[in-house]
N, CA, C and O atoms as a printed pandas DataFrame, in Angstrom:
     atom_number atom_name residue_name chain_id  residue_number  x_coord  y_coord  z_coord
0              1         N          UNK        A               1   17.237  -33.325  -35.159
1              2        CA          UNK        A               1   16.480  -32.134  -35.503
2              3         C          UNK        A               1   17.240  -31.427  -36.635
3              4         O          UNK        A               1   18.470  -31.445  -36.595
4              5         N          UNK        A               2   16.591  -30.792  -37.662
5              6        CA          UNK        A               2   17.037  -30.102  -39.099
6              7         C          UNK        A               2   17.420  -28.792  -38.416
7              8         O          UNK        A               2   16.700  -28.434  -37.484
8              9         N          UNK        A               3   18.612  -27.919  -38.807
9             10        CA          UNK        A               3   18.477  -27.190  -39.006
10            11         C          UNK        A               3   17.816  -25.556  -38.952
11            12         O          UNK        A               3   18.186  -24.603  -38.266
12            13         N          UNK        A               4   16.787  -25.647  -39.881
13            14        CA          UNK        A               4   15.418  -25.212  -39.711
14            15         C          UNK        A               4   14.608  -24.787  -38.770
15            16         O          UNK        A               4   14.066  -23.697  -38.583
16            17         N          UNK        A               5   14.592  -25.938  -38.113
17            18        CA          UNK        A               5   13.583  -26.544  -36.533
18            19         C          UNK        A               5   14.455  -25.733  -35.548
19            20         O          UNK        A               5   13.857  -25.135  -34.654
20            21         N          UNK        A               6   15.893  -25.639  -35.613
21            22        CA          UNK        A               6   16.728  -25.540  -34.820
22            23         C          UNK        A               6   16.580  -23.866  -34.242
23            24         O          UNK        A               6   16.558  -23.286  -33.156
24            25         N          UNK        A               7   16.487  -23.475  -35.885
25            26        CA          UNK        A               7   16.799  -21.948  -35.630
26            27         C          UNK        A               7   15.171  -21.608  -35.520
27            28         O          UNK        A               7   15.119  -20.517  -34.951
28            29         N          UNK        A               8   14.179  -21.942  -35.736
29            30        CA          UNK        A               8   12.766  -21.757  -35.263
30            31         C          UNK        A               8   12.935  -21.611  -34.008
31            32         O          UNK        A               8   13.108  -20.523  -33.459
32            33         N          UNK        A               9   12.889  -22.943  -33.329
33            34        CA          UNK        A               9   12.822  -23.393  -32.156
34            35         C          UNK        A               9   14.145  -22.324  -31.194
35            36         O          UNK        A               9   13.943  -22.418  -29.984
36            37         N          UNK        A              10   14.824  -21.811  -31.388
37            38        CA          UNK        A              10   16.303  -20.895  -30.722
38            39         C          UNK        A              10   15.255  -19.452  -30.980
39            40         O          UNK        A              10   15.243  -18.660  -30.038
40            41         N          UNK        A              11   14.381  -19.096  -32.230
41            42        CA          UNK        A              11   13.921  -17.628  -32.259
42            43         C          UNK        A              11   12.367  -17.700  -31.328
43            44         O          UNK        A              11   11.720  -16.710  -30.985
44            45         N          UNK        A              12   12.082  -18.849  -31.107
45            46        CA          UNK        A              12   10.797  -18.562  -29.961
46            47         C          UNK        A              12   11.039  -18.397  -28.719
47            48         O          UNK        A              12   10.426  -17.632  -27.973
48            49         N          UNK        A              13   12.405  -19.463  -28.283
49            50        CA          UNK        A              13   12.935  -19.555  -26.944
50            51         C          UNK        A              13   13.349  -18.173  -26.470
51            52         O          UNK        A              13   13.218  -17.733  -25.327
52            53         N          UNK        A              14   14.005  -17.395  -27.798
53            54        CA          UNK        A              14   14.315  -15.795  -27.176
54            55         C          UNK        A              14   13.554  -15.085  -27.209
55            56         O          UNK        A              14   13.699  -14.025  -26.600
56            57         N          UNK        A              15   12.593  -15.306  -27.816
57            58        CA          UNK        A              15   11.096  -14.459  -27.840
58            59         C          UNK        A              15   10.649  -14.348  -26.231
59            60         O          UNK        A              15   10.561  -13.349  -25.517
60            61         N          UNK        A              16   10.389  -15.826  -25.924
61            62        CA          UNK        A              16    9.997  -16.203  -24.313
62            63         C          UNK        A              16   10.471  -15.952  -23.366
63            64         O          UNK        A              16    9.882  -15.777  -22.299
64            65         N          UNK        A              17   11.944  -15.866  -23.616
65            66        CA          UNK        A              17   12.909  -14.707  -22.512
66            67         C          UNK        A              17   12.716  -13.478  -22.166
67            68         O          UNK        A              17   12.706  -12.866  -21.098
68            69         N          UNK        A              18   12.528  -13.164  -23.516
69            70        CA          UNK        A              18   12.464  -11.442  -23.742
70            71         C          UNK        A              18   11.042  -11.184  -23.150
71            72         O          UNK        A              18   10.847  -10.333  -22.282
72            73         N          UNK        A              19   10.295  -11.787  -23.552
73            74        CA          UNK        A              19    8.894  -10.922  -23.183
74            75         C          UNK        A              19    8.634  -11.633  -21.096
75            76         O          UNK        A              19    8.013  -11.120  -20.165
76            77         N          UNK        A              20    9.362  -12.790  -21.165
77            78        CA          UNK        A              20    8.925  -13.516  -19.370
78            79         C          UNK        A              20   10.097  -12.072  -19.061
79            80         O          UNK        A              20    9.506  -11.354  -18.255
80            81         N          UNK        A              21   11.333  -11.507  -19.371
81            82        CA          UNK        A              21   12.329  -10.526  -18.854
82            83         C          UNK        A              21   10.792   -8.928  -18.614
83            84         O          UNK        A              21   10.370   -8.362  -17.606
84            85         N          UNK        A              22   10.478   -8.793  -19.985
85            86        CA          UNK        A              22    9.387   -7.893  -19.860
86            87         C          UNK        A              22    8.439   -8.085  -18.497
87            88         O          UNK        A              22    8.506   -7.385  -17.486
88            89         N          UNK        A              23    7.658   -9.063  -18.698
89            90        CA          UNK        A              23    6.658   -8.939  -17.724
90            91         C          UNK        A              23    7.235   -9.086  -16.192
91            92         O          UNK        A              23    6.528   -8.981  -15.189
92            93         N          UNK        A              24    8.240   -9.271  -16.191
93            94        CA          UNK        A              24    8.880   -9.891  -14.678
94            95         C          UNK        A              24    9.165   -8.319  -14.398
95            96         O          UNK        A              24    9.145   -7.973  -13.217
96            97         N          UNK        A              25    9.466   -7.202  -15.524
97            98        CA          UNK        A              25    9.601   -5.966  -14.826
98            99         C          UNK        A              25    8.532   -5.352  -14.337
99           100         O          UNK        A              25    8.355   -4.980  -13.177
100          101         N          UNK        A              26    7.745   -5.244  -15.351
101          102        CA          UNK        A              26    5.903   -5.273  -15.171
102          103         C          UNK        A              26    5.674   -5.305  -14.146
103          104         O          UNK        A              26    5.267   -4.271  -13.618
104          105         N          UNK        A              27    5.836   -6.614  -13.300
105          106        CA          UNK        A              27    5.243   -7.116  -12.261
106          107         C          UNK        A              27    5.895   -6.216  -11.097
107          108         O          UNK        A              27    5.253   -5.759  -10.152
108          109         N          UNK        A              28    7.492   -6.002  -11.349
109          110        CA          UNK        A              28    8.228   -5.211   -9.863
110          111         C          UNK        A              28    7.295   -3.931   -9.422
111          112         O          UNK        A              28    6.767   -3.611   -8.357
112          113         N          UNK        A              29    7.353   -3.146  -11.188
113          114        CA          UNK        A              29    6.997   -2.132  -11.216
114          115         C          UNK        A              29    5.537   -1.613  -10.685
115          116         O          UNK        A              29    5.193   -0.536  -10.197
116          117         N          UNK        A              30    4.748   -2.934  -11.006
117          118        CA          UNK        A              30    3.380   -3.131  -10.057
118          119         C          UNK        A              30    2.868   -3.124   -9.017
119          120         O          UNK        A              30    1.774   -2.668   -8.683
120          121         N          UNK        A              31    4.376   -4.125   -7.895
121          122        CA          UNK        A              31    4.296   -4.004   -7.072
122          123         C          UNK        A              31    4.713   -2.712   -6.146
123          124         O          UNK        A              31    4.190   -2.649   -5.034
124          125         N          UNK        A              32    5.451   -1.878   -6.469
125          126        CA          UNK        A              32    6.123   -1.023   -6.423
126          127         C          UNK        A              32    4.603   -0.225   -6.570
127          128         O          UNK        A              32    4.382    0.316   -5.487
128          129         N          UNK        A              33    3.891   -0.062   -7.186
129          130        CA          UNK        A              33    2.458    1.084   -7.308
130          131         C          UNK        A              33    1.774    0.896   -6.457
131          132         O          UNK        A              33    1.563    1.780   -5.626
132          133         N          UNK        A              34    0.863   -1.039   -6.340
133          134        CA          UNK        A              34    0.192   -1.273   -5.255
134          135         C          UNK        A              34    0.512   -0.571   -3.855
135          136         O          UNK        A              34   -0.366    0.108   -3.323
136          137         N          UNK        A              35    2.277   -0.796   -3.009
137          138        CA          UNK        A              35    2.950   -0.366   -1.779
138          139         C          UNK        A              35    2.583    0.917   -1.825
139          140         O          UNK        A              35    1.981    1.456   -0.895
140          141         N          UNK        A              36    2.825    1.353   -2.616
141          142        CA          UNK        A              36    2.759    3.290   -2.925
142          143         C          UNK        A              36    0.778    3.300   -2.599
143          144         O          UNK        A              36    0.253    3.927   -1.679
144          145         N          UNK        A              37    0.142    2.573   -3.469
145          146        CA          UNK        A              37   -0.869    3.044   -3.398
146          147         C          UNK        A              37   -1.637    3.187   -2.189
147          148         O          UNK        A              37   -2.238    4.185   -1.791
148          149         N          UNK        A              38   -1.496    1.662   -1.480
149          150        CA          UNK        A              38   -1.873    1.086   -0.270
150          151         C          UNK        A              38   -1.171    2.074    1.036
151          152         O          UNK        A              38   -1.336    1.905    2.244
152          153         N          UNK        A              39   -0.535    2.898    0.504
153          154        CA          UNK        A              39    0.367    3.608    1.712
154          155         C          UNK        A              39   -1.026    5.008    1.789
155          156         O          UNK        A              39   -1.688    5.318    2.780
156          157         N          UNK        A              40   -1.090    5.521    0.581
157          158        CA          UNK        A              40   -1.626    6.654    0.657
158          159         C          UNK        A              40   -3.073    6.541    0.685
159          160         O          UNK        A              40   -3.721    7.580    0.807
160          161         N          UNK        A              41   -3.730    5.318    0.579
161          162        CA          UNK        A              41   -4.964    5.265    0.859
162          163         C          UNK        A              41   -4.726    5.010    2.161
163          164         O          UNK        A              41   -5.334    5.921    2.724
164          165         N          UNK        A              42   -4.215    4.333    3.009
165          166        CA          UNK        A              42   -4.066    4.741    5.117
166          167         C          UNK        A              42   -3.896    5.680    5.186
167          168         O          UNK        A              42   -4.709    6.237    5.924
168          169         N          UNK        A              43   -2.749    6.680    4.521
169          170        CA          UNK        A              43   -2.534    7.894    5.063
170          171         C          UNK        A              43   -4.019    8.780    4.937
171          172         O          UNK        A              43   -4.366    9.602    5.785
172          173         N          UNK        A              44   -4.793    8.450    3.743
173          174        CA          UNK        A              44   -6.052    9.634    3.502
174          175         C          UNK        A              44   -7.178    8.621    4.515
175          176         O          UNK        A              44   -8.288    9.141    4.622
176          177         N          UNK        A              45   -7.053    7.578    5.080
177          178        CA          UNK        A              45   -8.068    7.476    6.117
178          179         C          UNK        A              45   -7.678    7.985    7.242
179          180         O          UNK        A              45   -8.621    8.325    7.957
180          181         N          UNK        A              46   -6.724    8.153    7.638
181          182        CA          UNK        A              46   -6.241    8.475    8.631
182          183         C          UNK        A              46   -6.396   10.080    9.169
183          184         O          UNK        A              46   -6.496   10.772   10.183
184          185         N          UNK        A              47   -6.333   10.126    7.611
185          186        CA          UNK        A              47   -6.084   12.174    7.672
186          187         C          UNK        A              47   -7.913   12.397    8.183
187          188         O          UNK        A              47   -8.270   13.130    9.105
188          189         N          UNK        A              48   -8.577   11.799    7.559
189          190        CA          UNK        A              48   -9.984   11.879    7.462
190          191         C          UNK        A              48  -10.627   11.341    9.061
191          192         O          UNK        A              48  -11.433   12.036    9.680
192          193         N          UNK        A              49  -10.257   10.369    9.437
193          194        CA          UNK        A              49  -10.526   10.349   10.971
194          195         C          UNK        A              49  -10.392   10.935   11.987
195          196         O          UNK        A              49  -11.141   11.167   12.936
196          197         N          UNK        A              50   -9.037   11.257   11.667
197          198        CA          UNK        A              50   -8.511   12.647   12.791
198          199         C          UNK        A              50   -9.286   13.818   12.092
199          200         O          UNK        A              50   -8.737   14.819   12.553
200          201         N          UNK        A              51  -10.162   14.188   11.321
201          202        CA          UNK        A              51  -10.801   15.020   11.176
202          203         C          UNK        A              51  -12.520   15.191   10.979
203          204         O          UNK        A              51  -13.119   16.118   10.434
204          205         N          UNK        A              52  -12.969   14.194   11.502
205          206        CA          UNK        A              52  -13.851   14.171   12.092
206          207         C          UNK        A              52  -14.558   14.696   13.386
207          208         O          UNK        A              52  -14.174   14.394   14.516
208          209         N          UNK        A              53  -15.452   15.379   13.163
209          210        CA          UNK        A              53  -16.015   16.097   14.727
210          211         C          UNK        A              53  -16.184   15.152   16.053
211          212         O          UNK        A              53  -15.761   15.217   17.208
212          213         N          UNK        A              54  -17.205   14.027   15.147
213          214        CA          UNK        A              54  -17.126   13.333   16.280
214          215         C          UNK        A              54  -15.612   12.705   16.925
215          216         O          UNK        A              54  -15.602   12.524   18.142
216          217         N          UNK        A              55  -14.477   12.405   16.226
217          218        CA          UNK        A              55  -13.555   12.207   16.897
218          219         C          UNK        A              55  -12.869   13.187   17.940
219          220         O          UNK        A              55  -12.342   12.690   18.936
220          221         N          UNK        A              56  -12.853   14.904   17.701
221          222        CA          UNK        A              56  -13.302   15.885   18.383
222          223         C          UNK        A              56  -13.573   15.676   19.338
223          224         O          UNK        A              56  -12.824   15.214   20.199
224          225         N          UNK        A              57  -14.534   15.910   19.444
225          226        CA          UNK        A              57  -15.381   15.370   20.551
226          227         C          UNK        A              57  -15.391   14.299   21.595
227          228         O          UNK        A              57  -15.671   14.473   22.781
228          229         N          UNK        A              58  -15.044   13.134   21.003
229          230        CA          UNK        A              58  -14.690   12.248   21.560
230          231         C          UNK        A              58  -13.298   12.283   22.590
231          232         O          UNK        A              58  -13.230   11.783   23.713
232          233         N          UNK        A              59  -12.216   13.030   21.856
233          234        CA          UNK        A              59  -11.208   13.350   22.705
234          235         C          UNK        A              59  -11.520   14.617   23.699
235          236         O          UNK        A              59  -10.886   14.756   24.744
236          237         N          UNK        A              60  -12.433   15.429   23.336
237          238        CA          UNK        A              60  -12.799   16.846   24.213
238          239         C          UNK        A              60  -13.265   15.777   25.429
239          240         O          UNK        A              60  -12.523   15.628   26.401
240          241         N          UNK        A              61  -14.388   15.127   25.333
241          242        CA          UNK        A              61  -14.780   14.201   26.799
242          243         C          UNK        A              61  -14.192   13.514   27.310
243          244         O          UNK        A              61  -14.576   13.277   28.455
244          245         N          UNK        A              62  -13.122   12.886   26.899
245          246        CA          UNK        A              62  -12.327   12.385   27.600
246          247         C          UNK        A              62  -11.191   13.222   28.358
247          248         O          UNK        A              62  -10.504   12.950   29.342
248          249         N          UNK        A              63  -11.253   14.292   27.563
249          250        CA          UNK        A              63   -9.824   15.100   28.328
250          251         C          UNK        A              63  -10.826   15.638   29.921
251          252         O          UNK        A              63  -10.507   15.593   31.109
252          253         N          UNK        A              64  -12.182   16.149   29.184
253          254        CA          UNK        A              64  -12.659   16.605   30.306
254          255         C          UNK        A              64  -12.900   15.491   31.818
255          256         O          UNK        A              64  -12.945   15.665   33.036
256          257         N          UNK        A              65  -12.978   14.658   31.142
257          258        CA          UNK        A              65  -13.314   13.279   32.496
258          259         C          UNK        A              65  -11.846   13.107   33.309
259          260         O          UNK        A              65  -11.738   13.116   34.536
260          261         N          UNK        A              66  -10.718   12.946   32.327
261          262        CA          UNK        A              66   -9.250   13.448   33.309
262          263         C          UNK        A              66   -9.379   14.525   33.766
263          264         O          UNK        A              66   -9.157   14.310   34.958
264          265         N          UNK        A              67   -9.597   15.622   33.665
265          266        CA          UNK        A              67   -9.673   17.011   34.186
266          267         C          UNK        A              67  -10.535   16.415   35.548
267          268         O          UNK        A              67  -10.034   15.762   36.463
268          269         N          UNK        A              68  -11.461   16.679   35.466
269          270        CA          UNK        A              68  -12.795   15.989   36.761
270          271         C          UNK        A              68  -12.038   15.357   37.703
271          272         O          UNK        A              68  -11.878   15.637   38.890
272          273         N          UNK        A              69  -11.550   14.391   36.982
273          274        CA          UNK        A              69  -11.113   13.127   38.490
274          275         C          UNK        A              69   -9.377   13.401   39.077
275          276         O          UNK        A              69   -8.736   12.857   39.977
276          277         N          UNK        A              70   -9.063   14.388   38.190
277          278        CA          UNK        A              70   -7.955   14.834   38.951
278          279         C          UNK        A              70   -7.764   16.320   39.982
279          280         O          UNK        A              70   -6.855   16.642   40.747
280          281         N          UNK        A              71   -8.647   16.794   39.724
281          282        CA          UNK        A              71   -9.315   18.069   40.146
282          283         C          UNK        A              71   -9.968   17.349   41.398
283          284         O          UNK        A              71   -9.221   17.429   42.373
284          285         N          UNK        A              72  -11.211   16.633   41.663
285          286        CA          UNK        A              72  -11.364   16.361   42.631
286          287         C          UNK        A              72  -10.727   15.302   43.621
287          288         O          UNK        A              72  -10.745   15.265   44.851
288          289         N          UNK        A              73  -10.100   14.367   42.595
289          290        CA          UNK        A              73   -9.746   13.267   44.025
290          291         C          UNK        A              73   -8.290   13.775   44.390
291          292         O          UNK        A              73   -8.251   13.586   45.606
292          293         N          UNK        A              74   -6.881   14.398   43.954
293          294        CA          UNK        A              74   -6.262   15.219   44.330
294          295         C          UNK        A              74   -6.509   16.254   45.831
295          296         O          UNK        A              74   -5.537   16.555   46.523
296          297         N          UNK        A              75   -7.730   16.654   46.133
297          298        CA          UNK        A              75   -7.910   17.527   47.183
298          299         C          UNK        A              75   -8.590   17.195   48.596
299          300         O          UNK        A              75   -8.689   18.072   49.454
């Protein structure tokens, strides 16, 4: 191989480092957003379920049905 070819071929190879070094941060940094993102979209369903009436509700009848069966079979 000339020369030439040599130092071509040595300025693409660091090109391909540099930019695979780039995107490999890219990618951490990506993943790193998705975790974050995926965290706070559970946390806002979560916030949103527990704030629902009917969930309300749902726990009001049940507390009341423990209330009932301990109230009467107790006595």
């Amino acid at each position: 191989m000339d020369e030439q070819t040599e130092r071509a071929l040595a300025g693409i190879i660091e090109r391909i480092i540099k930019r695979y070094a780039i995107l490999e941060e890219r990618m951490d940094l990506c993943k790193e957003d998705f975790k974050a993102l995926k965290k706070d979209m559970r946390d806002a369903a979560l916030l949103l379920r527990d704030k629902h009436t009917w969930r309300l509700e749902e726990v009001d009848r049940e507390v009341r049905k423990l209330a009932g069966k301990s109230g009467s079979g107790g006595e």
